[in-house]
mmCIF file as gemmi writes it, N, C-alpha and C atoms, coordinates in Angstrom:
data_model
loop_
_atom_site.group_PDB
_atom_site.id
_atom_site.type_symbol
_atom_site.label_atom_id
_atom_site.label_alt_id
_atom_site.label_comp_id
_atom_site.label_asym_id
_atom_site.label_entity_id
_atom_site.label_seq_id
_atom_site.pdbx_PDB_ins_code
_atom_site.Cartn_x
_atom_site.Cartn_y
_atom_site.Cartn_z
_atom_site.occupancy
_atom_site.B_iso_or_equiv
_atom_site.pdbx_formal_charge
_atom_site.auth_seq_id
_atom_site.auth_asym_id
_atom_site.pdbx_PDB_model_num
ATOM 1 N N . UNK Axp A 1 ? 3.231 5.759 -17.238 1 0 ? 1 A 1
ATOM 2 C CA . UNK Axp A 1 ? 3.548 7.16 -17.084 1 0 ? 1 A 1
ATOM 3 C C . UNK Axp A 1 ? 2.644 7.767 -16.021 1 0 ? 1 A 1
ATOM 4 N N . UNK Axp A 2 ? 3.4 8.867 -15.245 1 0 ? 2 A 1
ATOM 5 C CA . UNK Axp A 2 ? 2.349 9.493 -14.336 1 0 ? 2 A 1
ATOM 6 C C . UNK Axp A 2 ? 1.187 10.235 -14.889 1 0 ? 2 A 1
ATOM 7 N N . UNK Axp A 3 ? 0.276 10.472 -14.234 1 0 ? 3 A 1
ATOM 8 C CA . UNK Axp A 3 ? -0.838 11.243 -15.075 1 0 ? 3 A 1
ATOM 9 C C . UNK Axp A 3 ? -0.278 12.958 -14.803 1 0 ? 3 A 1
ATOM 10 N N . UNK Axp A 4 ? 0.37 13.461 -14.398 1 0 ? 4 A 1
ATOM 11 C CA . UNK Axp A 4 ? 1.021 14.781 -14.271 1 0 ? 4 A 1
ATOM 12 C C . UNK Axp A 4 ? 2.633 14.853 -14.008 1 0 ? 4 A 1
ATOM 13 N N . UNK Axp A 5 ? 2.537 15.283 -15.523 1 0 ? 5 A 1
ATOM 14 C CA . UNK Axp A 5 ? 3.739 15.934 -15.938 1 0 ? 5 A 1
ATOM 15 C C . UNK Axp A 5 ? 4.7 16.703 -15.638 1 0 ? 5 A 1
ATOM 16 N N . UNK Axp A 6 ? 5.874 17.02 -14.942 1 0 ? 6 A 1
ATOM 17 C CA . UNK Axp A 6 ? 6.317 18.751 -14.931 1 0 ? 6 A 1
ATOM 18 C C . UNK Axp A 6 ? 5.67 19.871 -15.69 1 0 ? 6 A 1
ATOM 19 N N . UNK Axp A 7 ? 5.926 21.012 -15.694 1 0 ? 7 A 1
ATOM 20 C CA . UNK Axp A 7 ? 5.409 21.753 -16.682 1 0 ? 7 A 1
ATOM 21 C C . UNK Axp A 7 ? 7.122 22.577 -17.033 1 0 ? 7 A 1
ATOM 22 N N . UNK Axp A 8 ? 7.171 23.635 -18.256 1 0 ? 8 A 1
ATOM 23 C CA . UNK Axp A 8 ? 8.569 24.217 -18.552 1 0 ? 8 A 1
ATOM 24 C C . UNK Axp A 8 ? 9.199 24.671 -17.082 1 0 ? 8 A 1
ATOM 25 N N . UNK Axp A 9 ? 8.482 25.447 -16.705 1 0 ? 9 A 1
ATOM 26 C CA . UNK Axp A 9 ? 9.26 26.266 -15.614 1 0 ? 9 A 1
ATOM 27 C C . UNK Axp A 9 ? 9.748 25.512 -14.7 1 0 ? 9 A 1
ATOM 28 N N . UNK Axp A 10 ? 9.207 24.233 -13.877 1 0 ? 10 A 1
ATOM 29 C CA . UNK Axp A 10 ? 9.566 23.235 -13.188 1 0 ? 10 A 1
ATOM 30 C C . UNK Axp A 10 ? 11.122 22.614 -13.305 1 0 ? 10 A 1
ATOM 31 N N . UNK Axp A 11 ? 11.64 22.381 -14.841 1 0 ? 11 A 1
ATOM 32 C CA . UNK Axp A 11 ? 12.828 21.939 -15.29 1 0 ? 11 A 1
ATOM 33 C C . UNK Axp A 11 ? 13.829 22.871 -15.536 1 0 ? 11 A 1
ATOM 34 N N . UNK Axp A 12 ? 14.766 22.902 -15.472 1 0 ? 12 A 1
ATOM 35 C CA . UNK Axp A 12 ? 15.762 23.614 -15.654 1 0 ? 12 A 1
ATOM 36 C C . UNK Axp A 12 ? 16.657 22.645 -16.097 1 0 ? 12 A 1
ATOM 37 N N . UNK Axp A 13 ? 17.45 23.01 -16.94 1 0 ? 13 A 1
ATOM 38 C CA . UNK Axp A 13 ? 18.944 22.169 -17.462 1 0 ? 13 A 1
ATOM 39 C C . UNK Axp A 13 ? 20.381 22.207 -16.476 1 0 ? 13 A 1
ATOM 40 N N . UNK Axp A 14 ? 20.862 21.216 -16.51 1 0 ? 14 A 1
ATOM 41 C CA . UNK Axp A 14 ? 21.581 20.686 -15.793 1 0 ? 14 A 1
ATOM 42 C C . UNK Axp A 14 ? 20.978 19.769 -14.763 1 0 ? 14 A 1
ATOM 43 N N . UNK Axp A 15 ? 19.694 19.386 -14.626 1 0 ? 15 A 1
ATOM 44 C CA . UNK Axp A 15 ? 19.106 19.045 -13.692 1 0 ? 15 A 1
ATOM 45 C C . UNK Axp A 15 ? 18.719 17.227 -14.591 1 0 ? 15 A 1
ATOM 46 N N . UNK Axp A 16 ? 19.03 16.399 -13.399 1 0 ? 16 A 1
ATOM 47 C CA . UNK Axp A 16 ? 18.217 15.127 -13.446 1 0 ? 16 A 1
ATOM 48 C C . UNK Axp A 16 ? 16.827 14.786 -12.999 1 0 ? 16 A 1
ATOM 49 N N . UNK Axp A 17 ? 17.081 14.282 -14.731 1 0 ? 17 A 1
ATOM 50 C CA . UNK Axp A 17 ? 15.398 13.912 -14.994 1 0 ? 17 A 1
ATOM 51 C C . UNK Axp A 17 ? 15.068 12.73 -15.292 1 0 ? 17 A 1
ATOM 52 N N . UNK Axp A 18 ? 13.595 11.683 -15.187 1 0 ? 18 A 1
ATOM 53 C CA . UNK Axp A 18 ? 13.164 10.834 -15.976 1 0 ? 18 A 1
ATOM 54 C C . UNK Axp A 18 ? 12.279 10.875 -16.594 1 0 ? 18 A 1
ATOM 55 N N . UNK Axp A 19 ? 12.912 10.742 -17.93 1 0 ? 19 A 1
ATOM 56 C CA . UNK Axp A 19 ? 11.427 10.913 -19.449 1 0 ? 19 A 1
ATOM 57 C C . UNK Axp A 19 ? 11.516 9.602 -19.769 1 0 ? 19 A 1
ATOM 58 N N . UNK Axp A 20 ? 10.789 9.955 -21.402 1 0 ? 20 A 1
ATOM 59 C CA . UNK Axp A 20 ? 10.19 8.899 -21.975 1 0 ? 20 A 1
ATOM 60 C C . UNK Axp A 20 ? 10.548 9.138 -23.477 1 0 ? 20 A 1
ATOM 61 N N . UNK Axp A 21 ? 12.21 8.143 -24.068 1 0 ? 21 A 1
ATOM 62 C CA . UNK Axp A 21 ? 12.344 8.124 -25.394 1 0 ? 21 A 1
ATOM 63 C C . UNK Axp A 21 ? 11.19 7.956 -26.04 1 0 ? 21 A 1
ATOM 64 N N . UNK Axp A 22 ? 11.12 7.961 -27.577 1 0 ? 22 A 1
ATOM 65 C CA . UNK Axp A 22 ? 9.707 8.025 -28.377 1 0 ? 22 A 1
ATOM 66 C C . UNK Axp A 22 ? 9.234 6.603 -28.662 1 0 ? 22 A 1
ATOM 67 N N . UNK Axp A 23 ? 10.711 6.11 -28.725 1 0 ? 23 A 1
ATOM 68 C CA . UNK Axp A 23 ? 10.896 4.527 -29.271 1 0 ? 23 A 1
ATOM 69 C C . UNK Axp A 23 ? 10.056 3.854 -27.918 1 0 ? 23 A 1
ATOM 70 N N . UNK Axp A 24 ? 10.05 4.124 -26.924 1 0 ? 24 A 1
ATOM 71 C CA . UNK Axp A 24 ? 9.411 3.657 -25.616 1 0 ? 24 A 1
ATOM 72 C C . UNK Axp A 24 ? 8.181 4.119 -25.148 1 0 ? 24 A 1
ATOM 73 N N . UNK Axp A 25 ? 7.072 4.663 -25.981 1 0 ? 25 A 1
ATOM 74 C CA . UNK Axp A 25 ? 6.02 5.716 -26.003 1 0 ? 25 A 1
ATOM 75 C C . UNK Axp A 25 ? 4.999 4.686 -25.309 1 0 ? 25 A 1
ATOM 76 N N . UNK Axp A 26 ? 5.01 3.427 -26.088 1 0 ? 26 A 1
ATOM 77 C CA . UNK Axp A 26 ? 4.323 2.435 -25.986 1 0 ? 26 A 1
ATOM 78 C C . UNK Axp A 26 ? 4.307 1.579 -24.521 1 0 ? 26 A 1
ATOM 79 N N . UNK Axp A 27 ? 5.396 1.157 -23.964 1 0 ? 27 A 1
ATOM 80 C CA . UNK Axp A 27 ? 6.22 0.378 -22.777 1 0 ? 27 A 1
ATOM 81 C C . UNK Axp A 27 ? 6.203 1.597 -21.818 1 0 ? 27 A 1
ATOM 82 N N . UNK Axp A 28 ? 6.113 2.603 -21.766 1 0 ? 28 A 1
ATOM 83 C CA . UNK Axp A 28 ? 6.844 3.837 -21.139 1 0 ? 28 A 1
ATOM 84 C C . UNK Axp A 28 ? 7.85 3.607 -20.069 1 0 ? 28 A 1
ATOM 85 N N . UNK Axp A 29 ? 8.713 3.064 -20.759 1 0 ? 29 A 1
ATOM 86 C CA . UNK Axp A 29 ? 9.912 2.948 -19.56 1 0 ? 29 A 1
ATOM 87 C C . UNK Axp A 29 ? 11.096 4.162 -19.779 1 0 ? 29 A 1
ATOM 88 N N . UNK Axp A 30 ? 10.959 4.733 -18.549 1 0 ? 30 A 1
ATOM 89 C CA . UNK Axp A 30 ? 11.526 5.726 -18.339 1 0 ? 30 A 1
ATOM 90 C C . UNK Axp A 30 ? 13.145 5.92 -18.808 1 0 ? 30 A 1
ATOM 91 N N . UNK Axp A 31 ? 14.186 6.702 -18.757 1 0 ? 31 A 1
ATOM 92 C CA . UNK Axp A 31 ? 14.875 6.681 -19.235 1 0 ? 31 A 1
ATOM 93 C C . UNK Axp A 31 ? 15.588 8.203 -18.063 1 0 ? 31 A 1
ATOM 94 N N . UNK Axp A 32 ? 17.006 8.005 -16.887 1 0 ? 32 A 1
ATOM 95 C CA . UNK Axp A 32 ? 17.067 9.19 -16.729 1 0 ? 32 A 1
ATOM 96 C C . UNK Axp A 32 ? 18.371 9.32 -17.11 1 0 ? 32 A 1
ATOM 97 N N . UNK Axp A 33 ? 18.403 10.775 -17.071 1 0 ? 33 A 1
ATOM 98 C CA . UNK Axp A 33 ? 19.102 12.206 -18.065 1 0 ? 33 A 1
ATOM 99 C C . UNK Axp A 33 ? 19.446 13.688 -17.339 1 0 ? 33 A 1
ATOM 100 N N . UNK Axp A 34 ? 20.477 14.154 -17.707 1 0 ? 34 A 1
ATOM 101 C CA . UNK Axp A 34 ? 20.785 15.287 -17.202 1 0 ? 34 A 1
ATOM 102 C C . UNK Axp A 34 ? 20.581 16.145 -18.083 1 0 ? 34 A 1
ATOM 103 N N . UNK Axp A 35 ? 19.431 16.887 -18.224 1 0 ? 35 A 1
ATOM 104 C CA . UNK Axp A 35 ? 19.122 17.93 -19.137 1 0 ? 35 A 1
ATOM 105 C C . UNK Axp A 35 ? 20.009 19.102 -19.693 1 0 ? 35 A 1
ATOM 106 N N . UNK Axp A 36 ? 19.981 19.222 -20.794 1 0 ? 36 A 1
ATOM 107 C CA . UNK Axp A 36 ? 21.279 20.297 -21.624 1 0 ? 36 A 1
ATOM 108 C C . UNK Axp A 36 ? 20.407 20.649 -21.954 1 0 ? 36 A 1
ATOM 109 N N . UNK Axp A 37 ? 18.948 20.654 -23.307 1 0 ? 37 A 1
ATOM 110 C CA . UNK Axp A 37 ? 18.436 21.833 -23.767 1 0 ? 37 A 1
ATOM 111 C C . UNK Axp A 37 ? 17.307 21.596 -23.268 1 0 ? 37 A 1
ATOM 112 N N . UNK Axp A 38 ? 15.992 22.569 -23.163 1 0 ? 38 A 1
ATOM 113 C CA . UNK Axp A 38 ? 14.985 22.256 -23.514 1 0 ? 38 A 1
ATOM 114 C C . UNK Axp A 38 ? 14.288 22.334 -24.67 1 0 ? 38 A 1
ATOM 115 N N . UNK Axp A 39 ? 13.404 21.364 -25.289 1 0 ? 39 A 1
ATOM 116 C CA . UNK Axp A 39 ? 13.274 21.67 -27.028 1 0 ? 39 A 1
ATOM 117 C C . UNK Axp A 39 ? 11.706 22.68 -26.587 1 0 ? 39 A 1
ATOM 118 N N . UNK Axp A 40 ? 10.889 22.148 -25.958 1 0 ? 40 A 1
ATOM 119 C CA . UNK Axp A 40 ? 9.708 22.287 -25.715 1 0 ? 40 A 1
ATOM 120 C C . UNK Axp A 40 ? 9.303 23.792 -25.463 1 0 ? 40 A 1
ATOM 121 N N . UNK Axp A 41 ? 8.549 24.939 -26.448 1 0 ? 41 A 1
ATOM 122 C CA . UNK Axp A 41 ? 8.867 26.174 -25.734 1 0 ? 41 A 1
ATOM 123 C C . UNK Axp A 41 ? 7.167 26.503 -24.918 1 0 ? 41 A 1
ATOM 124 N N . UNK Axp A 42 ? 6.231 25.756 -25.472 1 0 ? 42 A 1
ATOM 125 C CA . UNK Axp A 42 ? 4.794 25.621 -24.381 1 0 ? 42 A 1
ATOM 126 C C . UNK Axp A 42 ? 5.652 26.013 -22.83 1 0 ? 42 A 1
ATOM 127 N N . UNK Axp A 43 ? 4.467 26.214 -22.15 1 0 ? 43 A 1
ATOM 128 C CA . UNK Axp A 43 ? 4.98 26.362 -20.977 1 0 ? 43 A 1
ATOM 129 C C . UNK Axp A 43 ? 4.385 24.889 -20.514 1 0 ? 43 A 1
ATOM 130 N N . UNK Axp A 44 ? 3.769 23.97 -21.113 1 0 ? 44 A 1
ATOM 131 C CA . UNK Axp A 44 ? 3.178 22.595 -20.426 1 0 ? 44 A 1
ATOM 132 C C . UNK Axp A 44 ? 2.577 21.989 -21.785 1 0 ? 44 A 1
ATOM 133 N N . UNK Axp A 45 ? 3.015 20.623 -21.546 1 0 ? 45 A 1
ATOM 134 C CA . UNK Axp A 45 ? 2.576 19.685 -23.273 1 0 ? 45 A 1
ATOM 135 C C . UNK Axp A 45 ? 2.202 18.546 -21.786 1 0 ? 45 A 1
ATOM 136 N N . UNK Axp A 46 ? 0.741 17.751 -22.547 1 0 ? 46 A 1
ATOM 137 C CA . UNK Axp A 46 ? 0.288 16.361 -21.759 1 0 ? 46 A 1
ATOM 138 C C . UNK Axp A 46 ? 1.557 15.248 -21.894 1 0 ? 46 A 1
ATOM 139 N N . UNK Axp A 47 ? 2.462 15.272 -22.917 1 0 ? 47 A 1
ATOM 140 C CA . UNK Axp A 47 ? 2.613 14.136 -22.64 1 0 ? 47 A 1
ATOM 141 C C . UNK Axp A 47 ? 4.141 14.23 -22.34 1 0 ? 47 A 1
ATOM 142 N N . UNK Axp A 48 ? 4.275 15.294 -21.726 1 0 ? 48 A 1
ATOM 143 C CA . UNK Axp A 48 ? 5.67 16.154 -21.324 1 0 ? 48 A 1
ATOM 144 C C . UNK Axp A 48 ? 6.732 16.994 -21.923 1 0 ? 48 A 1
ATOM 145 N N . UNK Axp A 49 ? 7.32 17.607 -20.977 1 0 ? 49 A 1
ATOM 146 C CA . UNK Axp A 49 ? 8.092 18.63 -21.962 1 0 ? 49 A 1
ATOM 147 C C . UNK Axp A 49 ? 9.771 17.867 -22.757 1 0 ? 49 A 1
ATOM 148 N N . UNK Axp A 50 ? 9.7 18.141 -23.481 1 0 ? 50 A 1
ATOM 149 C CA . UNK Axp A 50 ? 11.254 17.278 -24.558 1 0 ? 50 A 1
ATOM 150 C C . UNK Axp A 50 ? 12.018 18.677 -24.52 1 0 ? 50 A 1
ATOM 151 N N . UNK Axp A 51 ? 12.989 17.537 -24.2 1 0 ? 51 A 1
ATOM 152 C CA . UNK Axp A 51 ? 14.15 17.944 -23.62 1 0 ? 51 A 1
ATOM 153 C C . UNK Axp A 51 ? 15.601 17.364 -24.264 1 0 ? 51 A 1
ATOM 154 N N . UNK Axp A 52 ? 16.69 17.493 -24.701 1 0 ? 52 A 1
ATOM 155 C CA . UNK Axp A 52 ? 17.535 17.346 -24.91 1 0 ? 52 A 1
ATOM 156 C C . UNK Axp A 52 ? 18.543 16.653 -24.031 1 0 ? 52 A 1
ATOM 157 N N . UNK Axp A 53 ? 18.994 15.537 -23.83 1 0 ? 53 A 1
ATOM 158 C CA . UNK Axp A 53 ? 19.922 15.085 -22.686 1 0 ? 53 A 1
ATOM 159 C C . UNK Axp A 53 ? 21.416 15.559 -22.799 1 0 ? 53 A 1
ATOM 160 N N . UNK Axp A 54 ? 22.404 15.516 -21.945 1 0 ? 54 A 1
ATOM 161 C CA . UNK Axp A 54 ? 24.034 15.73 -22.009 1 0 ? 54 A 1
ATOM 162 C C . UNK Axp A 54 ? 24.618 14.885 -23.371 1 0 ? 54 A 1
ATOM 163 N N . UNK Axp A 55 ? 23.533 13.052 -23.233 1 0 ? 55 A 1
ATOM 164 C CA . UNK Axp A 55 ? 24.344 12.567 -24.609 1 0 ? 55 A 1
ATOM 165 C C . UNK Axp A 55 ? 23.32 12.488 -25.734 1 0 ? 55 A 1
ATOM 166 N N . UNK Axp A 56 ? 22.996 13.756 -25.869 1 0 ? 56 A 1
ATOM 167 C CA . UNK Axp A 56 ? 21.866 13.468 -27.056 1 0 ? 56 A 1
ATOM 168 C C . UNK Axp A 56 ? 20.967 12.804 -27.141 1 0 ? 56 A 1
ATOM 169 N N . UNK Axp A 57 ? 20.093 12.551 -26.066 1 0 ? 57 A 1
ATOM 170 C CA . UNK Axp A 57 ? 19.028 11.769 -26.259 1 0 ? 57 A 1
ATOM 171 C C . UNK Axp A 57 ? 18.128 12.581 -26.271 1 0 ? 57 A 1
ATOM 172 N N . UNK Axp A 58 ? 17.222 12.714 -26.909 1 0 ? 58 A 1
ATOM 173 C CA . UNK Axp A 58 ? 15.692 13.25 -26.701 1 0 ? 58 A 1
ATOM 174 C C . UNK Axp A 58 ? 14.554 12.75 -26.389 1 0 ? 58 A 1
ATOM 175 N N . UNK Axp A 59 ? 14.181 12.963 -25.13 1 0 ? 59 A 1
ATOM 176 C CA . UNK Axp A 59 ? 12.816 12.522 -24.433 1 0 ? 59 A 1
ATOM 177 C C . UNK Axp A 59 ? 12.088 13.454 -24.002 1 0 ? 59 A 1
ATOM 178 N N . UNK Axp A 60 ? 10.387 13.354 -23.614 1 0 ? 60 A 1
ATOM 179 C CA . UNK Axp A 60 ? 9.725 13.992 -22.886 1 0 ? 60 A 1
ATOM 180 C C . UNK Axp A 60 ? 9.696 13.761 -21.434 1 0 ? 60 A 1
ATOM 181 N N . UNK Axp A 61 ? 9.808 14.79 -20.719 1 0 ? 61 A 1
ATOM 182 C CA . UNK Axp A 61 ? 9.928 14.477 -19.069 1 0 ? 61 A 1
ATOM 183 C C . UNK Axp A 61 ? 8.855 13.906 -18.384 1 0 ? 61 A 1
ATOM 184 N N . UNK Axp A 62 ? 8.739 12.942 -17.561 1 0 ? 62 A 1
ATOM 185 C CA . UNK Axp A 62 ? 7.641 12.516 -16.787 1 0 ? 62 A 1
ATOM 186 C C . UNK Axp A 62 ? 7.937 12.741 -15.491 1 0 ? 62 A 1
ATOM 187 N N . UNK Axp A 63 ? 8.69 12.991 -14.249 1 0 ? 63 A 1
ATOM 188 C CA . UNK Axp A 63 ? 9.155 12.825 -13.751 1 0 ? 63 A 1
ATOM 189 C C . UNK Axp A 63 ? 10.511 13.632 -13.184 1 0 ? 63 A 1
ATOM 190 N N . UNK Axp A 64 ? 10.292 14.418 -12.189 1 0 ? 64 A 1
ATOM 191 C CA . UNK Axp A 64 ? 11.381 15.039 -11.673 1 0 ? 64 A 1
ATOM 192 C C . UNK Axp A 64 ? 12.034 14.336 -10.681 1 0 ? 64 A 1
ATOM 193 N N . UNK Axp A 65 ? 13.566 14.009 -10.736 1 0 ? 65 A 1
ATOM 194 C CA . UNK Axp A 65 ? 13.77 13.108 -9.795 1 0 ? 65 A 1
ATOM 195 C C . UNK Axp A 65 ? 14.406 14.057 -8.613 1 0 ? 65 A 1
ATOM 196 N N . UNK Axp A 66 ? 13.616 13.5 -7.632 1 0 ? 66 A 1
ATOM 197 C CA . UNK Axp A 66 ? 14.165 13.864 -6.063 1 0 ? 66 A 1
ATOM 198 C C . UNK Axp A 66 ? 15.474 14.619 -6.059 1 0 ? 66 A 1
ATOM 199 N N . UNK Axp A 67 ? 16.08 15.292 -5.21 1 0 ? 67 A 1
ATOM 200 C CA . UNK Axp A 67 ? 17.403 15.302 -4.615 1 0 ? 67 A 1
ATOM 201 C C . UNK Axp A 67 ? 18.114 14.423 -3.783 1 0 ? 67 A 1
ATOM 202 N N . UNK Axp A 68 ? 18.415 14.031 -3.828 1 0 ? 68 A 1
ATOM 203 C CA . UNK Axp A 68 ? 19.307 13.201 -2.781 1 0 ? 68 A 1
ATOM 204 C C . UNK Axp A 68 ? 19.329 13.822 -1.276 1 0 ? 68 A 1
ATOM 205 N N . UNK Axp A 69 ? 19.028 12.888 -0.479 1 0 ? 69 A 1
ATOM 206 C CA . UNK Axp A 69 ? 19.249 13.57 0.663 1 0 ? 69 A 1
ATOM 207 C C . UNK Axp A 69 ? 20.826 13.658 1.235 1 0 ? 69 A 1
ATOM 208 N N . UNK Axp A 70 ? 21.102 15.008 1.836 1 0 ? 70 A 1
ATOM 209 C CA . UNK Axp A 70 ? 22.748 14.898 2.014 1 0 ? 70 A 1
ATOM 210 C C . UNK Axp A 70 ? 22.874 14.566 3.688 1 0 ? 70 A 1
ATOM 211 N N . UNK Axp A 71 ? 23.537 13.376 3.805 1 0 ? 71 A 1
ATOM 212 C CA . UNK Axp A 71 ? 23.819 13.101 5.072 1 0 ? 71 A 1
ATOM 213 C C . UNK Axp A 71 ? 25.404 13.615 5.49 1 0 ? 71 A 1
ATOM 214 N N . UNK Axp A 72 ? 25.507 13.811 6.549 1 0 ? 72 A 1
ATOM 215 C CA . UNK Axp A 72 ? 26.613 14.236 7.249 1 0 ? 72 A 1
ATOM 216 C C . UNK Axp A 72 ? 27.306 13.322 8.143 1 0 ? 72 A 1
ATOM 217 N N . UNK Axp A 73 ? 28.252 13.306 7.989 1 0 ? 73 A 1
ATOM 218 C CA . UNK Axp A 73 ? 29.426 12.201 8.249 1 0 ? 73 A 1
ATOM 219 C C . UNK Axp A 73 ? 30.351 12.826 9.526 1 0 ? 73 A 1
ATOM 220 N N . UNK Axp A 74 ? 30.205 11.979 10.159 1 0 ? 74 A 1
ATOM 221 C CA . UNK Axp A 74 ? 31.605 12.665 11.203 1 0 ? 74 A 1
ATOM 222 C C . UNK Axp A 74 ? 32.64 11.885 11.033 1 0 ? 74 A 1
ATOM 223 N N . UNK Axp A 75 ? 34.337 12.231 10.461 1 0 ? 75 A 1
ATOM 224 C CA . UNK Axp A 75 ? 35.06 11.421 10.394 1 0 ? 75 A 1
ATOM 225 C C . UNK Axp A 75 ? 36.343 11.852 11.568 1 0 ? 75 A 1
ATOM 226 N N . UNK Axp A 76 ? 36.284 10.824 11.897 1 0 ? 76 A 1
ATOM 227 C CA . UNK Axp A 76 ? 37.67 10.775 12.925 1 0 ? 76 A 1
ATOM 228 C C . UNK Axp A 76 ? 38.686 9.798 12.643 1 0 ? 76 A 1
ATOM 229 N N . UNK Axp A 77 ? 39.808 10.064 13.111 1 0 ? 77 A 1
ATOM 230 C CA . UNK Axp A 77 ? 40.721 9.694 12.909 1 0 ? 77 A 1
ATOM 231 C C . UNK Axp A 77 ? 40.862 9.311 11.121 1 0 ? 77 A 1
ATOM 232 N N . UNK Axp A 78 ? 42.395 8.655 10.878 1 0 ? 78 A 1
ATOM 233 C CA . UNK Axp A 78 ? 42.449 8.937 8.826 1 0 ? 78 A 1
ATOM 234 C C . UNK Axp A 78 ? 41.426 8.289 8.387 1 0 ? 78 A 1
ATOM 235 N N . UNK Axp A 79 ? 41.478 8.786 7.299 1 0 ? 79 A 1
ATOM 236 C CA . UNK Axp A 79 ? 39.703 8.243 6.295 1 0 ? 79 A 1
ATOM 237 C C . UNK Axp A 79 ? 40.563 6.794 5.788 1 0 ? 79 A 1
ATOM 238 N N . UNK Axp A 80 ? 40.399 6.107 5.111 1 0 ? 80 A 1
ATOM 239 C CA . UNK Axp A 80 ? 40.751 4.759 4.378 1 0 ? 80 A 1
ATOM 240 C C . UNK Axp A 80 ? 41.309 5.031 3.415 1 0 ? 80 A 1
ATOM 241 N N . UNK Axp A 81 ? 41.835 3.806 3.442 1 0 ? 81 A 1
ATOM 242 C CA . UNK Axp A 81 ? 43.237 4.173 2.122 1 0 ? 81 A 1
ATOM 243 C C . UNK Axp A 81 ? 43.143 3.006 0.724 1 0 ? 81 A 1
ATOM 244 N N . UNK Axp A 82 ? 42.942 3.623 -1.059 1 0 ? 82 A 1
ATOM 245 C CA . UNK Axp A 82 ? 42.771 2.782 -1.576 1 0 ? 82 A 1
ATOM 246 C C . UNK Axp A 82 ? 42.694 1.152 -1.409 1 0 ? 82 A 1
ATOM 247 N N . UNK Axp A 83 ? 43.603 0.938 -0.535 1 0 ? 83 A 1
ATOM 248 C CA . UNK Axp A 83 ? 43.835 -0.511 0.045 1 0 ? 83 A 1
ATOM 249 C C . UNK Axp A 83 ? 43.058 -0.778 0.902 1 0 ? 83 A 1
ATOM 250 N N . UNK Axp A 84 ? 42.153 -0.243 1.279 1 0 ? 84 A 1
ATOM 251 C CA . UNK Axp A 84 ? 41.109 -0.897 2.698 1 0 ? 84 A 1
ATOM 252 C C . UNK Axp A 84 ? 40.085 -0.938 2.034 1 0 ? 84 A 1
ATOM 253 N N . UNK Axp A 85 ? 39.632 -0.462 0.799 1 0 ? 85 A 1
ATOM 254 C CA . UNK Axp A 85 ? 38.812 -0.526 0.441 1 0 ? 85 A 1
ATOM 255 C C . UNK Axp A 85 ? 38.546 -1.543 -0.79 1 0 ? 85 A 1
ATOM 256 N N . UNK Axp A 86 ? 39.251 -2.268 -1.151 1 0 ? 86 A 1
ATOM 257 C CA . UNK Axp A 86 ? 39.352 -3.478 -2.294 1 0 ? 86 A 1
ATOM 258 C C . UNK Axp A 86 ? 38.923 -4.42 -1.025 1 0 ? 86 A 1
C-alpha cells in the first residue's frame, strides 16, 4: 500500500478507484472500482477512505487512478466495418 492515502474530498463517486478489500488487508492487492457511496464520513482515515463500489464491494481507497489521456484521431475516408475488424 502507498504510504498516502486520498483524503474524503479528493474522491468523489462515480469516479475510478483502487482500494483495498478487507479480506486483502494482509497481501494488499488492490482491487479497482467505480465508486457509488462513500461510507467514510472523517475527512481522512490512515488506512483509507471506504467506499462502496457500483457492485457492492467495499474497500478502502489507496489510490486514485489517473485519467486517461484523450488522444485525437484524424479519420479520413470510412472508418472500418465489423468485418475488417475480426
Amino acid at each position: 500500500m502507498e504510504d498516502k492515502v486520498p483524503a474524503r474530498k479528493e474522491i468523489k463517486v462515480g469516479q475510478r478507484v483502487w482500494a483495498v478489500e478487507k479480506r486483502n488487508y494482509t497481501t494488499s492487492e488492490l482491487t479497482e472500482g467505480v465508486v457509488k457511496k462513500i461510507l467514510t464520513s472523517k475527512p481522512f482515515h490512515s488506512r483509507g477512505i471506504k467506499v462502496m463500489f457500483e457492485d457492492g464491494t467495499v474497500a478502502r481507497v489507496q489510490q486514485l487512478t489517473p485519467p486517461e489521456k484523450e488522444t485525437v484521431h484524424t479519420i479520413q475516408g470510412d472508418l472500418p466495418g465489423e468485418e475488417d475488424l475480426l
